[in-house]
mmJSON file of the N, C-alpha and C atoms, coordinates in Angstrom:
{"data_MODEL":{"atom_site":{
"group_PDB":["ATOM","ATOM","ATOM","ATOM","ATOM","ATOM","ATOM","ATOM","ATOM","ATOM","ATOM","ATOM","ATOM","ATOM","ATOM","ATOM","ATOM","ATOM","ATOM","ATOM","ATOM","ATOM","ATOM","ATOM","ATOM","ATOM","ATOM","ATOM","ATOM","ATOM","ATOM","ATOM","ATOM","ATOM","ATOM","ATOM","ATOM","ATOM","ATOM","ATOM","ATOM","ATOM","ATOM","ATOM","ATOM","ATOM","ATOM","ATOM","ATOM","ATOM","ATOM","ATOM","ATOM","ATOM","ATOM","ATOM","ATOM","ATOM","ATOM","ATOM","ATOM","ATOM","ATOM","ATOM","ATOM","ATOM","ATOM","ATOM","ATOM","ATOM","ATOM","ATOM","ATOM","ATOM","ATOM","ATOM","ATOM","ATOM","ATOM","ATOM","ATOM","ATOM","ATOM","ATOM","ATOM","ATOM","ATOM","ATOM","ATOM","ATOM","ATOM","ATOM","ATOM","ATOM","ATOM","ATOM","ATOM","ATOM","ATOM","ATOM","ATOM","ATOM","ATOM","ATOM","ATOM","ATOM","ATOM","ATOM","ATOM","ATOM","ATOM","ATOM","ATOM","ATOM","ATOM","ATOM","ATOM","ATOM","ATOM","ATOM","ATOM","ATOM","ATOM","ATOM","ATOM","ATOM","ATOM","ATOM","ATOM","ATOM","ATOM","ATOM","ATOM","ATOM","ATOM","ATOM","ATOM","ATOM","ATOM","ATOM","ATOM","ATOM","ATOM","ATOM","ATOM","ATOM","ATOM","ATOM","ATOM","ATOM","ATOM","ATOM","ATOM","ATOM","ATOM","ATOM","ATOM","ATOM","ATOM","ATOM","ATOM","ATOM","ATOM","ATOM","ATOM","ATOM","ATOM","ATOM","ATOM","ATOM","ATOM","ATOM","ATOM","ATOM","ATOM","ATOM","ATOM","ATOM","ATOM","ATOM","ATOM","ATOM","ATOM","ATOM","ATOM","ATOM","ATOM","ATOM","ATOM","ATOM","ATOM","ATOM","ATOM","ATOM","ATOM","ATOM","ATOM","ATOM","ATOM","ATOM","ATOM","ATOM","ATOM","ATOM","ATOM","ATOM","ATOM","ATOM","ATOM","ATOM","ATOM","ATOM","ATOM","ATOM","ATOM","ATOM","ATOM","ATOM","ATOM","ATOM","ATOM","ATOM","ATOM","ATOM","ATOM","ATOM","ATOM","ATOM","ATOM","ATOM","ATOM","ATOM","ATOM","ATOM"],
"id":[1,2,3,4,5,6,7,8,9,10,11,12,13,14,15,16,17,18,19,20,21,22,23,24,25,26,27,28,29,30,31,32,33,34,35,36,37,38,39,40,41,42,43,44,45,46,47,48,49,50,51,52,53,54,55,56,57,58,59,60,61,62,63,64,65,66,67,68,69,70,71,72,73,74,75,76,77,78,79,80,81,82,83,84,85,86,87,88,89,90,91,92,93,94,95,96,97,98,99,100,101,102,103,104,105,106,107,108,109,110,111,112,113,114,115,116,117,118,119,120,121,122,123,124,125,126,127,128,129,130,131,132,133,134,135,136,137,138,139,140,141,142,143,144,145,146,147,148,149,150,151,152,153,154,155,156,157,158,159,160,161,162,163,164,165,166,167,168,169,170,171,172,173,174,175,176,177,178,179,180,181,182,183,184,185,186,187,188,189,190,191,192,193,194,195,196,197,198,199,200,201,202,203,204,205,206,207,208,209,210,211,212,213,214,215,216,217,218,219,220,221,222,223,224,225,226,227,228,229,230,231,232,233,234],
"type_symbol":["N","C","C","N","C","C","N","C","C","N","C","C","N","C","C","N","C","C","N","C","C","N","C","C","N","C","C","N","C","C","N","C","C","N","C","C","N","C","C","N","C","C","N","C","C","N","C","C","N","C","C","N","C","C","N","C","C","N","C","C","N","C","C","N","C","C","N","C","C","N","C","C","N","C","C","N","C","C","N","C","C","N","C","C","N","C","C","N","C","C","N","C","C","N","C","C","N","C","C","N","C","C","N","C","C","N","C","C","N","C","C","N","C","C","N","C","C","N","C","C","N","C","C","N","C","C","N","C","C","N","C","C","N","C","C","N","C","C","N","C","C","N","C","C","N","C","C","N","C","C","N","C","C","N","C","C","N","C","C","N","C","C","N","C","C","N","C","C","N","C","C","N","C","C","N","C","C","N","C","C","N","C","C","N","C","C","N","C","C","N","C","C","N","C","C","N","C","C","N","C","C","N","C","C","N","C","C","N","C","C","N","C","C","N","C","C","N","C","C","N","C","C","N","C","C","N","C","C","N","C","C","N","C","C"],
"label_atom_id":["N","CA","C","N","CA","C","N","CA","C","N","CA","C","N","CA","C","N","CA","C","N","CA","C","N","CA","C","N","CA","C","N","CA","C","N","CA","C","N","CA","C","N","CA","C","N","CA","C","N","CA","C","N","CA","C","N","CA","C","N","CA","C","N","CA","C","N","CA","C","N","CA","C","N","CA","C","N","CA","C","N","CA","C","N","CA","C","N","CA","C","N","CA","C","N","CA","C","N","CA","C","N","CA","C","N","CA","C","N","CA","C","N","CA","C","N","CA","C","N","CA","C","N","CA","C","N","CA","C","N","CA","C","N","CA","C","N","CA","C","N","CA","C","N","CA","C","N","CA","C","N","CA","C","N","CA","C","N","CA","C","N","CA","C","N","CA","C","N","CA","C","N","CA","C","N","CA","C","N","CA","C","N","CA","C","N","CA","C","N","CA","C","N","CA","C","N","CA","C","N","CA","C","N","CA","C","N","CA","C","N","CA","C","N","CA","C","N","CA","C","N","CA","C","N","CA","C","N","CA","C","N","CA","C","N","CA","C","N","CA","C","N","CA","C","N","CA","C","N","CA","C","N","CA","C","N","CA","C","N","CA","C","N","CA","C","N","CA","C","N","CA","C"],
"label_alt_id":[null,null,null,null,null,null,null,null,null,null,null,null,null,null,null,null,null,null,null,null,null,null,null,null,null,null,null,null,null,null,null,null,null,null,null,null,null,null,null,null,null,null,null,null,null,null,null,null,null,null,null,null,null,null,null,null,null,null,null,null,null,null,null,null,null,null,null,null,null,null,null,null,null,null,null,null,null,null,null,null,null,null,null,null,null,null,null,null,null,null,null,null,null,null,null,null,null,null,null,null,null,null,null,null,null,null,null,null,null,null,null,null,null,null,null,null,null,null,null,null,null,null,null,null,null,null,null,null,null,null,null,null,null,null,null,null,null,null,null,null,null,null,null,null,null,null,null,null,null,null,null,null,null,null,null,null,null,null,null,null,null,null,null,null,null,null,null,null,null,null,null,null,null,null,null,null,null,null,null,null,null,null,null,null,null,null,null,null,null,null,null,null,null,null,null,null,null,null,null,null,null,null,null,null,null,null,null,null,null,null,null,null,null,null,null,null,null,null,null,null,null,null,null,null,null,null,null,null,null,null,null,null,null,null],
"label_comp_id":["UNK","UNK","UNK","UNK","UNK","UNK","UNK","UNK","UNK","UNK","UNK","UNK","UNK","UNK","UNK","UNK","UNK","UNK","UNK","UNK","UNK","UNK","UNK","UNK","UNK","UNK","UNK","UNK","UNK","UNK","UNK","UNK","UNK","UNK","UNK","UNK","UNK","UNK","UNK","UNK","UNK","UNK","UNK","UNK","UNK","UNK","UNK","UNK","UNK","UNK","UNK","UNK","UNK","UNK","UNK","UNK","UNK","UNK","UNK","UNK","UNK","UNK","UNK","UNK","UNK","UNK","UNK","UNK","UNK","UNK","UNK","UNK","UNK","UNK","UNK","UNK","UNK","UNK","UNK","UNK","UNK","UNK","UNK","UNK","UNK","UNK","UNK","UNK","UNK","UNK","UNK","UNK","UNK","UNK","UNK","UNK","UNK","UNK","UNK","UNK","UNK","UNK","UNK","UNK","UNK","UNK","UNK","UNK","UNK","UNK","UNK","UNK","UNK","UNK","UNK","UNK","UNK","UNK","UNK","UNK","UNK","UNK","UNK","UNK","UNK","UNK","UNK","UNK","UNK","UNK","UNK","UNK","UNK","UNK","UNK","UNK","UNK","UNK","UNK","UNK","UNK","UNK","UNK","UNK","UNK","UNK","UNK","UNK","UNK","UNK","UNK","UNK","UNK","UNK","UNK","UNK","UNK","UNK","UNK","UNK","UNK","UNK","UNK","UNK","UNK","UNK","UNK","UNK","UNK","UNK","UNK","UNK","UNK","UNK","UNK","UNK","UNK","UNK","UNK","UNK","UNK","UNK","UNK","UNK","UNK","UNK","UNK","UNK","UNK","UNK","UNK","UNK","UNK","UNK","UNK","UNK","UNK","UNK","UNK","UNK","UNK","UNK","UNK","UNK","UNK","UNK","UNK","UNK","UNK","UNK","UNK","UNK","UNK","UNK","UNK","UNK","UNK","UNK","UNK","UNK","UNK","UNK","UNK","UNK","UNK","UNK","UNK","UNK","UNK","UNK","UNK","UNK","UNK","UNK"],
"label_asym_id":["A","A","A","A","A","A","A","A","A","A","A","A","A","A","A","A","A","A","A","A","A","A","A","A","A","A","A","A","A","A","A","A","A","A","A","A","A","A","A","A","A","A","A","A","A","A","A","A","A","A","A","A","A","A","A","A","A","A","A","A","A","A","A","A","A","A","A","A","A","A","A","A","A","A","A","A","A","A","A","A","A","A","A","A","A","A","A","A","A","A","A","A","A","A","A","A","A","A","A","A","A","A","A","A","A","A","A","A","A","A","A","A","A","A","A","A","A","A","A","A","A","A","A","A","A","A","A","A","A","A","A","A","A","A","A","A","A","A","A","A","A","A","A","A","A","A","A","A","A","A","A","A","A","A","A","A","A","A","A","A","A","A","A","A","A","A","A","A","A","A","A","A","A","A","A","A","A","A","A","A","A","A","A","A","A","A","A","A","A","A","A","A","A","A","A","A","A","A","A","A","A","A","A","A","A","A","A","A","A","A","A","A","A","A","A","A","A","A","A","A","A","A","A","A","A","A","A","A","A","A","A","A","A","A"],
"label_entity_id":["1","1","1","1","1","1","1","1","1","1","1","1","1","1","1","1","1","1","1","1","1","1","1","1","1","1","1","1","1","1","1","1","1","1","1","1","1","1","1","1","1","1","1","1","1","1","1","1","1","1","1","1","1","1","1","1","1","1","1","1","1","1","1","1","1","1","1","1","1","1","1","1","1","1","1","1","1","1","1","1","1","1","1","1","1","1","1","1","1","1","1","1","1","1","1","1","1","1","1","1","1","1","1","1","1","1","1","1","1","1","1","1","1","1","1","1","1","1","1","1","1","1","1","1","1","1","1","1","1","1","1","1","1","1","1","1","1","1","1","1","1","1","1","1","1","1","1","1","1","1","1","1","1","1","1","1","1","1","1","1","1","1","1","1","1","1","1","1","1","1","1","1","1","1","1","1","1","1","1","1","1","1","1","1","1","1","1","1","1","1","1","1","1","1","1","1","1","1","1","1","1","1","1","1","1","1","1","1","1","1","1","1","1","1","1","1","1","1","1","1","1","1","1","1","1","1","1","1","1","1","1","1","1","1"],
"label_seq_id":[1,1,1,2,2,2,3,3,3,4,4,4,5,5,5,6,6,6,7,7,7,8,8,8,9,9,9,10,10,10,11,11,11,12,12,12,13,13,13,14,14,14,15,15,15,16,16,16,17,17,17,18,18,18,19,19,19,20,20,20,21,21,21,22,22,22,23,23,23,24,24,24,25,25,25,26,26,26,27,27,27,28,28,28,29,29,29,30,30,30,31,31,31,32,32,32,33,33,33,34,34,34,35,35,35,36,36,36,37,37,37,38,38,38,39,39,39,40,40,40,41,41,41,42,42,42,43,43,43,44,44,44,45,45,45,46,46,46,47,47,47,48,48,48,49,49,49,50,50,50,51,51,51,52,52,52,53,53,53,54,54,54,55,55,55,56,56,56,57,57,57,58,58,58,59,59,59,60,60,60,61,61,61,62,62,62,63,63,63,64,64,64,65,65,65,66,66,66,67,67,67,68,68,68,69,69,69,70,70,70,71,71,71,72,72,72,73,73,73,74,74,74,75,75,75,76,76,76,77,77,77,78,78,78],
"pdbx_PDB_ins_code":[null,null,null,null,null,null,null,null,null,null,null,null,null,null,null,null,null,null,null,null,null,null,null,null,null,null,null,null,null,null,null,null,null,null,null,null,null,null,null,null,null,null,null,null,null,null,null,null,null,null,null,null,null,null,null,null,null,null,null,null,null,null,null,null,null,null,null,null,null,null,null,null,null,null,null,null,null,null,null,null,null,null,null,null,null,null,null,null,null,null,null,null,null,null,null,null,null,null,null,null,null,null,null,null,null,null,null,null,null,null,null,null,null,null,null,null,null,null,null,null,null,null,null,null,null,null,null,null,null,null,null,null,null,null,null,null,null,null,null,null,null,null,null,null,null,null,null,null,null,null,null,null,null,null,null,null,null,null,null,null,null,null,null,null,null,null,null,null,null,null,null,null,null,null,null,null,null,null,null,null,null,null,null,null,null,null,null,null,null,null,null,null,null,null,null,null,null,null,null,null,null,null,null,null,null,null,null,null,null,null,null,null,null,null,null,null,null,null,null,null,null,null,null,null,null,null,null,null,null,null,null,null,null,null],
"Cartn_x":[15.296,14.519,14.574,14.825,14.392,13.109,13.507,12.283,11.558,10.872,9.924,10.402,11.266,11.357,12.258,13.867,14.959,15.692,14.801,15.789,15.472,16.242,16.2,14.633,14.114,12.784,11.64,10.757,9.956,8.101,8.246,7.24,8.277,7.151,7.647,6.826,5.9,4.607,4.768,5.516,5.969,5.839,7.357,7.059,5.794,5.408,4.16,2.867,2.509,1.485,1.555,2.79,2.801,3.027,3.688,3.274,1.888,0.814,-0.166,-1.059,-1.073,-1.13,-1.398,-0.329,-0.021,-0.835,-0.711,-1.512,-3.057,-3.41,-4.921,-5.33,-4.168,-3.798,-5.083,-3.984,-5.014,-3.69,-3.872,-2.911,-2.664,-1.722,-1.948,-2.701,-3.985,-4.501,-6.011,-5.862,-7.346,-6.946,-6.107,-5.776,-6.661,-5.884,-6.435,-7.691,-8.785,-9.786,-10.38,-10.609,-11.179,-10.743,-9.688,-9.333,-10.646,-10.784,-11.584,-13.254,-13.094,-14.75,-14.598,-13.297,-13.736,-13.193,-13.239,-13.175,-11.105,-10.865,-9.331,-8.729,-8.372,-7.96,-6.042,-5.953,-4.227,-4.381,-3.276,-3.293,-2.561,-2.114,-1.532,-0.273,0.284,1.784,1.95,1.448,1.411,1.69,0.601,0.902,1.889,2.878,4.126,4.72,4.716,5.858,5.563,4.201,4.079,5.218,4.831,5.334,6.869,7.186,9.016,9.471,8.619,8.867,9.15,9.278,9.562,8.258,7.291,6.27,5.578,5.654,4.765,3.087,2.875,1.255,0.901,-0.484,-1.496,-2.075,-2.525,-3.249,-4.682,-5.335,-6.573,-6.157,-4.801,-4.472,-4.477,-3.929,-3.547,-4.958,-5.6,-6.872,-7.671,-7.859,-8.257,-7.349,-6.441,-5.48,-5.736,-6.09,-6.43,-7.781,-8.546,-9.722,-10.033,-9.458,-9.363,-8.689,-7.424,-6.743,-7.116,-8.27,-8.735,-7.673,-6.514,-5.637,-5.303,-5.105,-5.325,-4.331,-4.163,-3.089,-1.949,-1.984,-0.336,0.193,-0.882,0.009,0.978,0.833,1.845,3.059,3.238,4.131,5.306,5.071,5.076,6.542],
"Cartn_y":[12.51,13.154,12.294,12.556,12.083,11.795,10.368,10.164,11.05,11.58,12.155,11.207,9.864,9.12,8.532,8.626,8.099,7.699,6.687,6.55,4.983,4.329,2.602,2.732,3.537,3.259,4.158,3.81,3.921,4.602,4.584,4.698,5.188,5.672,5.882,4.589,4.484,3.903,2.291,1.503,0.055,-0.891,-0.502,-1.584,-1.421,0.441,0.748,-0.671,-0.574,-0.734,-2.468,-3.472,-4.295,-4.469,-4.209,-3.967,-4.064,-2.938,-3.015,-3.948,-4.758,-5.701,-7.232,-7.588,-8.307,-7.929,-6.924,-6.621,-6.97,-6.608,-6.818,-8.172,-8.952,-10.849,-10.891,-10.047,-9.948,-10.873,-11.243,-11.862,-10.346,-10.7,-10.064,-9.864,-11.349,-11.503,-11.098,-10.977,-10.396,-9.389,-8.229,-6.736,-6.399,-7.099,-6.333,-7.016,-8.499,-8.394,-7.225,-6.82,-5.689,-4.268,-3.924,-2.873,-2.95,-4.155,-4.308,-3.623,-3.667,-2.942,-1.566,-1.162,0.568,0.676,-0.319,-0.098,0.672,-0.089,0.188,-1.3,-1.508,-2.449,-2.724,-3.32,-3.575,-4.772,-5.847,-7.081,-7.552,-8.938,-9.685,-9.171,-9.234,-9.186,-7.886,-6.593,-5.306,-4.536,-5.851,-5.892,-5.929,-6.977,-7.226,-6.224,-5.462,-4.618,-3.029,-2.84,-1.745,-2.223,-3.289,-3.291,-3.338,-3.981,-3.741,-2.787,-1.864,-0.663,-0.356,-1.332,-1.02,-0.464,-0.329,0.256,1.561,2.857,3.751,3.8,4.507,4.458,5.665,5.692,7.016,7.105,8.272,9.005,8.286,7.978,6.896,6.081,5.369,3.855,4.199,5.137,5.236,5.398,6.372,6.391,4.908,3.866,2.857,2.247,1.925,1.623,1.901,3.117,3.694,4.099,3.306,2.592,0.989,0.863,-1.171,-1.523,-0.662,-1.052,-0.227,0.647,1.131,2.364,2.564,3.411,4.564,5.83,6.771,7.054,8.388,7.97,8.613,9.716,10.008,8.848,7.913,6.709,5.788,5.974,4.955,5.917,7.027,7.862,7.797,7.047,7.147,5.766],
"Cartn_z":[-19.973,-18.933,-17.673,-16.393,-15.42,-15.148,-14.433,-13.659,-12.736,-12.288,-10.914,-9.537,-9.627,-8.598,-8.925,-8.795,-9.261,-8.064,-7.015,-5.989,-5.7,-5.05,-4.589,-3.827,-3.314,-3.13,-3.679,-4.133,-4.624,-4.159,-2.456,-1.768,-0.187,0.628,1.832,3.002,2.248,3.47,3.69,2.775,2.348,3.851,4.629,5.729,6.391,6.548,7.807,7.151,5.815,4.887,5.384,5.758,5.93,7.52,7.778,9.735,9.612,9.486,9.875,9.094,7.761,7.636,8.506,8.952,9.547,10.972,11.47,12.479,12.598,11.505,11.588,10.774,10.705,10.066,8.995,7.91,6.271,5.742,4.602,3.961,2.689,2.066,0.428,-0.107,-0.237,-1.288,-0.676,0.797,1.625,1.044,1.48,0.997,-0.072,-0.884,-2.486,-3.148,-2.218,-2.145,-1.815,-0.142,0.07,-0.288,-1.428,-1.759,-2.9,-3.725,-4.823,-4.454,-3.066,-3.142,-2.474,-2.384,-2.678,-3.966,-5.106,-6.317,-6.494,-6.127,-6.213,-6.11,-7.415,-8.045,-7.623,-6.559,-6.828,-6.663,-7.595,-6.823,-6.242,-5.521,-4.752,-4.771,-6.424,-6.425,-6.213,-6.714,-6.624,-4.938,-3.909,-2.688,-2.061,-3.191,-2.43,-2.985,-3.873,-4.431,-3.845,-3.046,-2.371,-1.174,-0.512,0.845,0.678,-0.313,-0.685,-1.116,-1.392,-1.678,-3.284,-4.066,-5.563,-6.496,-5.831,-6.73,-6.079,-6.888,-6.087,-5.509,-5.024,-4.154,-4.706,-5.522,-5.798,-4.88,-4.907,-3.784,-3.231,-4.036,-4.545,-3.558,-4.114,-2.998,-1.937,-1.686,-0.22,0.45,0.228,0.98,0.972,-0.057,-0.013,1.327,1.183,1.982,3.679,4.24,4.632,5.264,4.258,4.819,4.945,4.699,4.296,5.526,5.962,7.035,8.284,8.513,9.355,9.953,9.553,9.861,9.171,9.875,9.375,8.904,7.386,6.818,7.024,8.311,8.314,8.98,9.677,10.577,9.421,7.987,7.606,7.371,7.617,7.368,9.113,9.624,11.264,10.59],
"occupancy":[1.0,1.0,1.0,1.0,1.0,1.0,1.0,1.0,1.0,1.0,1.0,1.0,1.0,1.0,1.0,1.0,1.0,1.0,1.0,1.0,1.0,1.0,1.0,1.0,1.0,1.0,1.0,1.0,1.0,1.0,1.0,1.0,1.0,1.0,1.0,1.0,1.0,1.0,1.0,1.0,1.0,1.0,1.0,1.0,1.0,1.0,1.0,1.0,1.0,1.0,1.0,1.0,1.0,1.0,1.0,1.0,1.0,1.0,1.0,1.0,1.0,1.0,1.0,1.0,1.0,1.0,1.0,1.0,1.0,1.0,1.0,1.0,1.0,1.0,1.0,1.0,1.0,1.0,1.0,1.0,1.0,1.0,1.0,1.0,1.0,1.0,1.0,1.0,1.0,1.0,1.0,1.0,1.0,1.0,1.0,1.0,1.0,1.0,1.0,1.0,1.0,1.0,1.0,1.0,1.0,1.0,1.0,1.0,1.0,1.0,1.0,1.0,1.0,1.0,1.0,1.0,1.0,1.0,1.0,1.0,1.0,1.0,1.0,1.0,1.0,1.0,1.0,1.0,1.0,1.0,1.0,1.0,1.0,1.0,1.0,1.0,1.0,1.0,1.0,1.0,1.0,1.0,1.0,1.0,1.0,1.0,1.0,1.0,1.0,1.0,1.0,1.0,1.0,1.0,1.0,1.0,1.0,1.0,1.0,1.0,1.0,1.0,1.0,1.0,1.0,1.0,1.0,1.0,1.0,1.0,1.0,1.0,1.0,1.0,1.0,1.0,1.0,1.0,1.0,1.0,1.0,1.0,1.0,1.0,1.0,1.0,1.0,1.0,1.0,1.0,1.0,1.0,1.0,1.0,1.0,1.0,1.0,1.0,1.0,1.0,1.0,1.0,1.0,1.0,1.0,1.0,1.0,1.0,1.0,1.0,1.0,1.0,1.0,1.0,1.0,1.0,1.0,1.0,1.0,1.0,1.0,1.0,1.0,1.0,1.0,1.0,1.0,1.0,1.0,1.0,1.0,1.0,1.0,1.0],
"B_iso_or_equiv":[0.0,0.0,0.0,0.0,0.0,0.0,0.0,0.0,0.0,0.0,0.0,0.0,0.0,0.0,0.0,0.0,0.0,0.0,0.0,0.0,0.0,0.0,0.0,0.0,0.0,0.0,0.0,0.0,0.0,0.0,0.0,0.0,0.0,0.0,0.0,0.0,0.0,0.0,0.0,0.0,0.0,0.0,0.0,0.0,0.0,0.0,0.0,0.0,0.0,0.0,0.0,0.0,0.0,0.0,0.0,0.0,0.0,0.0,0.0,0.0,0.0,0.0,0.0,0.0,0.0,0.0,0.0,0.0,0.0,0.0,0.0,0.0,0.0,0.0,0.0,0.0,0.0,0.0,0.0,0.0,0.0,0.0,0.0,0.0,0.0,0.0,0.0,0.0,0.0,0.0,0.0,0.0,0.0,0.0,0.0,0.0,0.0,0.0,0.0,0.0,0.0,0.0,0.0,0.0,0.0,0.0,0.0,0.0,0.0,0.0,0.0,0.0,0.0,0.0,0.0,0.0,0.0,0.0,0.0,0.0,0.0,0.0,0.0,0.0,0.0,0.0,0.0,0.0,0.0,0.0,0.0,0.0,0.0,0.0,0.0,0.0,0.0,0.0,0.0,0.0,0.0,0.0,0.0,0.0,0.0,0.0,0.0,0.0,0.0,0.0,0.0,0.0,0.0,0.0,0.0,0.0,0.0,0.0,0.0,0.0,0.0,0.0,0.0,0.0,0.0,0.0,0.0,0.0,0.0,0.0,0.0,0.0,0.0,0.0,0.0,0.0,0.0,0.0,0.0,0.0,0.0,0.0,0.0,0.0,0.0,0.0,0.0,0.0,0.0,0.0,0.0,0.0,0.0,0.0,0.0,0.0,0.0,0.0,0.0,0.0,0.0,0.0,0.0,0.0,0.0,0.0,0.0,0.0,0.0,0.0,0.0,0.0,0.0,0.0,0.0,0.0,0.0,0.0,0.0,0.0,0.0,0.0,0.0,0.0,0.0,0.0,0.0,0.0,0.0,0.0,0.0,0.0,0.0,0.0],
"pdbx_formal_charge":[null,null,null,null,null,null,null,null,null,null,null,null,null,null,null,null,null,null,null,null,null,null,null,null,null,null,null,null,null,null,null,null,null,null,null,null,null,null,null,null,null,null,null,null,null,null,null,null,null,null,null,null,null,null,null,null,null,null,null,null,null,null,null,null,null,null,null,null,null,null,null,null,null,null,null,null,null,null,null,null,null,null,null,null,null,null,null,null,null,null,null,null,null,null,null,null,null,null,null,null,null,null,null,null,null,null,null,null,null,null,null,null,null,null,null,null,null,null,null,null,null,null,null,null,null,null,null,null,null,null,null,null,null,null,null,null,null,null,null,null,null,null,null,null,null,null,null,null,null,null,null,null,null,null,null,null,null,null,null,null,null,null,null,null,null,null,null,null,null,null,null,null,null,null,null,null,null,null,null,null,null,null,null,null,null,null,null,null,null,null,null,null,null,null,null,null,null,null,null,null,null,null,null,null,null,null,null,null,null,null,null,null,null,null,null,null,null,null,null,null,null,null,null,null,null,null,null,null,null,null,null,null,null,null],
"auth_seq_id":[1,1,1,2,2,2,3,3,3,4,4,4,5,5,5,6,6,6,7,7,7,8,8,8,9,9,9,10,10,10,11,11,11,12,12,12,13,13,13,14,14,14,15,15,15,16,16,16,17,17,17,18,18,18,19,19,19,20,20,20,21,21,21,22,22,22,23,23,23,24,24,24,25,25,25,26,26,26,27,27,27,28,28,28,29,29,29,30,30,30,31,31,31,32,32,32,33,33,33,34,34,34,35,35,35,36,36,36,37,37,37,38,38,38,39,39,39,40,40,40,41,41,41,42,42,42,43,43,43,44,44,44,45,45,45,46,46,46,47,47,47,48,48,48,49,49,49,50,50,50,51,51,51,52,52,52,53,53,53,54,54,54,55,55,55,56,56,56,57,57,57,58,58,58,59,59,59,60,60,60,61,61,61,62,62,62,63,63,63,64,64,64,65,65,65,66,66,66,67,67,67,68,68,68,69,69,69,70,70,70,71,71,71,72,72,72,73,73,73,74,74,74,75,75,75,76,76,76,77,77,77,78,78,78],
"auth_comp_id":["UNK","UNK","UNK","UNK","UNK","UNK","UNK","UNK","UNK","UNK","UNK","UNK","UNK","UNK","UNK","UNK","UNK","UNK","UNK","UNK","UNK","UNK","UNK","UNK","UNK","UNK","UNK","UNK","UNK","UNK","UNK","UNK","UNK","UNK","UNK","UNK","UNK","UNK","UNK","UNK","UNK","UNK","UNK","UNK","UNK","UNK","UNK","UNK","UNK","UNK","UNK","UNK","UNK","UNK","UNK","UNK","UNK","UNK","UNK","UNK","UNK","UNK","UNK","UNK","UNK","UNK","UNK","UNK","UNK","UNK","UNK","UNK","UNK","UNK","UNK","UNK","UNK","UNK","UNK","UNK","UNK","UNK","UNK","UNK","UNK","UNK","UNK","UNK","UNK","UNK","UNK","UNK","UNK","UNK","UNK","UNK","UNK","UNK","UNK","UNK","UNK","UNK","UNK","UNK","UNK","UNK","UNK","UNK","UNK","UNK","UNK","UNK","UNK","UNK","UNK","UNK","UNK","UNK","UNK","UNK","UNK","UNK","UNK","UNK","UNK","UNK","UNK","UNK","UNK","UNK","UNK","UNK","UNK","UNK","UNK","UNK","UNK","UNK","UNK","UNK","UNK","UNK","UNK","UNK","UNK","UNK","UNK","UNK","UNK","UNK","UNK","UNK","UNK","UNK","UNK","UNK","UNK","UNK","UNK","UNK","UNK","UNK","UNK","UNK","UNK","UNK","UNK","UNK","UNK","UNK","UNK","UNK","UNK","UNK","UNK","UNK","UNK","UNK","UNK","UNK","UNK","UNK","UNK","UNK","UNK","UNK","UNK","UNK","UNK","UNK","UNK","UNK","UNK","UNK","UNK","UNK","UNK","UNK","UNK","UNK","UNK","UNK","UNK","UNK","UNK","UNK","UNK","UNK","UNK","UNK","UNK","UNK","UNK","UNK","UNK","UNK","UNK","UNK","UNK","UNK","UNK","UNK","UNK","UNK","UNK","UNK","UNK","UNK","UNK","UNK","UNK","UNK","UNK","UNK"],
"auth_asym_id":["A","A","A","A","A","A","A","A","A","A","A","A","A","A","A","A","A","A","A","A","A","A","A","A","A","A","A","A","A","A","A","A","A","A","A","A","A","A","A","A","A","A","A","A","A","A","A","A","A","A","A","A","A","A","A","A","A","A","A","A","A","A","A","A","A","A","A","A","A","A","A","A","A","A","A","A","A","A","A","A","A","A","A","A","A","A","A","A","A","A","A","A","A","A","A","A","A","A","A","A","A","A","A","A","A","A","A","A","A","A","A","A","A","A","A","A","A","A","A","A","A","A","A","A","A","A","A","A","A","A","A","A","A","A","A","A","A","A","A","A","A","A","A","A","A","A","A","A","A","A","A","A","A","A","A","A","A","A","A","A","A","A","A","A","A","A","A","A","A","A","A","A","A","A","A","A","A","A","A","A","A","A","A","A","A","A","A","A","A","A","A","A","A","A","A","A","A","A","A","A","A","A","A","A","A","A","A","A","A","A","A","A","A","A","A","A","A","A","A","A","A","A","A","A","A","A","A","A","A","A","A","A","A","A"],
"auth_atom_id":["N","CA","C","N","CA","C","N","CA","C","N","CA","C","N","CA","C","N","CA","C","N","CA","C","N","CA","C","N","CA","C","N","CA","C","N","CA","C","N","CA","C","N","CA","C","N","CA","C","N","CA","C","N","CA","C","N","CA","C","N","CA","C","N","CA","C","N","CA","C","N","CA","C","N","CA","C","N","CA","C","N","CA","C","N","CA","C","N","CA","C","N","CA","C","N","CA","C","N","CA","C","N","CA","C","N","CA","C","N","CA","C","N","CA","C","N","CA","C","N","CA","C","N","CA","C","N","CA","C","N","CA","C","N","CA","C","N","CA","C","N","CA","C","N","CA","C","N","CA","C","N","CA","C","N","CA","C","N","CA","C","N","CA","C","N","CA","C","N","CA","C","N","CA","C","N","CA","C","N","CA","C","N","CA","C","N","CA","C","N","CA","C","N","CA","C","N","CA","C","N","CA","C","N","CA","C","N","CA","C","N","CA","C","N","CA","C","N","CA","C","N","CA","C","N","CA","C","N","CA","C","N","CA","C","N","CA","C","N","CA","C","N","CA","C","N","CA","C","N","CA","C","N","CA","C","N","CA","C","N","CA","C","N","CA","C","N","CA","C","N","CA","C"],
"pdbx_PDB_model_num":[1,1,1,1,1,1,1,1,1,1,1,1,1,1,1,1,1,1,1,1,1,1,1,1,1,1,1,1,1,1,1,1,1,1,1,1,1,1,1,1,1,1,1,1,1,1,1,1,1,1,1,1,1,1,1,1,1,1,1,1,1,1,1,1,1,1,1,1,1,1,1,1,1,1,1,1,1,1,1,1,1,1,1,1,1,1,1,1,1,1,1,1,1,1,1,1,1,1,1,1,1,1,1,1,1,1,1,1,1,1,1,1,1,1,1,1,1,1,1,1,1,1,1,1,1,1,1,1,1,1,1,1,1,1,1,1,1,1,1,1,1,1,1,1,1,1,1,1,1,1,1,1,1,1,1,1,1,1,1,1,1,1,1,1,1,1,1,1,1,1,1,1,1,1,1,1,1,1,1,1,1,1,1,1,1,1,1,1,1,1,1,1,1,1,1,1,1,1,1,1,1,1,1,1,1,1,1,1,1,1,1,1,1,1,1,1,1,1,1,1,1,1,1,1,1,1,1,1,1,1,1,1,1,1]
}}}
């Protein structure tokens, strides 16, 4: 059976998610602190594998994401 996601990347939102990162000078490990209190659990390394793109994003994340980084969420689609 195929995967649902059989391609070298894994996410669309990866560099935006780290651009704006860096923008608002969180580290990794700030990220997925304040992801932890809208109760959305990713961690450090998970951080890096969103922004490299090898791990997918639930819908959940993204809106955490999305509020943690103050940016709205078609902007990581940009």
């Amino acid at each position: 059976m195929a995967r649902i996601i059989d391609t070298e990347y894994k996410n669309l939102i990866g560099d935006n998610v780290k651009r704006i990162r860096k923008e608002r000078k969180l580290s990794q490990q700030q990220l997925s602190d304040r992801l932890e209190t809208f109760a959305i659990y990713i961690c450090r390394g998970s951080i890096s594998r969103i922004e490299d793109k090898s791990r997918t994003v639930t819908d959940i994340e993204l809106y955490g994401l999305s509020q943690v980084l103050s940016t709205p969420i078609k902007d990581f689609f940009n």
